[in-house]
Structures are given as C-alpha cells and as structure tokens.
C-alpha positions in Angstrom: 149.5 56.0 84.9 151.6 57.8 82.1 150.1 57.3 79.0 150.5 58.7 75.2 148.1 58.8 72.3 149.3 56.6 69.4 148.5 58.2 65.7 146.3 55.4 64.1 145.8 53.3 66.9 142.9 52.3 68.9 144.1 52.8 72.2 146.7 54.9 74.0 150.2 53.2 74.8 150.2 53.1 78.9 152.6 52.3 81.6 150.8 51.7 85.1 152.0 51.5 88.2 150.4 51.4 91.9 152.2 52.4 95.0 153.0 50.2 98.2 155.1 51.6 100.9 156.4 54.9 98.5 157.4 52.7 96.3 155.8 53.0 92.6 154.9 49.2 91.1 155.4 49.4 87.5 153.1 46.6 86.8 151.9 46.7 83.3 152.9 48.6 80.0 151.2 48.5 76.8 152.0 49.8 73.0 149.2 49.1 70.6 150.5 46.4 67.9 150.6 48.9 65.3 152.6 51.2 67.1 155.0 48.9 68.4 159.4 49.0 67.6 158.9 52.9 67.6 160.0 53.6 71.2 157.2 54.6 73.1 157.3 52.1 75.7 160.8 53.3 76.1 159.6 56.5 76.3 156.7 56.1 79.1 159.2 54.0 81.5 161.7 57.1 81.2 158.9 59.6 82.0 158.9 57.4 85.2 162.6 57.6 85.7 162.4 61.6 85.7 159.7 61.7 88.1 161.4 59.3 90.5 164.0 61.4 90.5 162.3 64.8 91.1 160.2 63.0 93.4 162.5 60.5 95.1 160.7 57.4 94.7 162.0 54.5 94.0 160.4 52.2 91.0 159.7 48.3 91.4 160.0 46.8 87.8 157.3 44.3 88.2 156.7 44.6 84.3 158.5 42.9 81.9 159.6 45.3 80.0 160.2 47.4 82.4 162.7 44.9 84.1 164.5 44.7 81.3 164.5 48.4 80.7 166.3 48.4 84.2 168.5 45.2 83.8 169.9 47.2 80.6 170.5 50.1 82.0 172.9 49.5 85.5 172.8 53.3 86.2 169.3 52.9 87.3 170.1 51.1 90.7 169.4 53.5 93.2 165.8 53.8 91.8 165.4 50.2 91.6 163.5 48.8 94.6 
C-alpha cells in the first residue's frame, strides 16, 4: 500500500494495490474529505509509477482514479496492464 499522513485529517490518504501474476492491482485509493483537490491522490498513484519503473512491473488501473490518471496520461502505456 503507499500511503501519506494528511495534516488534520482522521485517517491517512492510501492507494492499495494487490498483485496477480507480477502485475500490481491498483484497486482502491482514498484522500480524506478534508484533504481532498490538494493532489495527494495524484501524488500516491505516481509513487507507483516510479516503482514500476525501477521494478518493472506493470500496474492494472482497477481504481477509478487511477484509470483516469492513466487515460490522461498516454505516456503511461507500457506500464499499463
């Protein structure tokens, strides 16, 4: 999971993911309402990105936002499963 603490908020912002078949499910992010249209979802699904990179996985965007994330960004493709 990649996670940051959130100043003020009751629970950390998250991104998890599980693996099938080295490939990492990105299945569920969450910002606390307070802490949401700051970026930090944003943040967690490029923390991903760099690690499937060094790592050389490649990332299903089975989250919503993370689907967008990828639709918006066509670079992504190779690390789109």
């Amino acid at each position: 999971r990649y996670f940051t603490s959130v100043e003020g908020a009751s629970r950390e912002a998250e991104l998890t993911w599980v693996e099938r078949g080295g490939v990492r499910h990105a299945n569920h992010t969450f910002v606390p309402p307070e802490a949401r249209g700051k970026g930090i979802a944003e943040k967690l699904v490029k923390a991903i990105i760099v690690d499937a990179r060094e790592e050389g996985f490649r990332i299903a965007p089975d989250c919503s936002y993370v689907d967008s994330y990828f639709r918006r960004h066509s670079d992504l493709a190779e690390l789109r499963a």
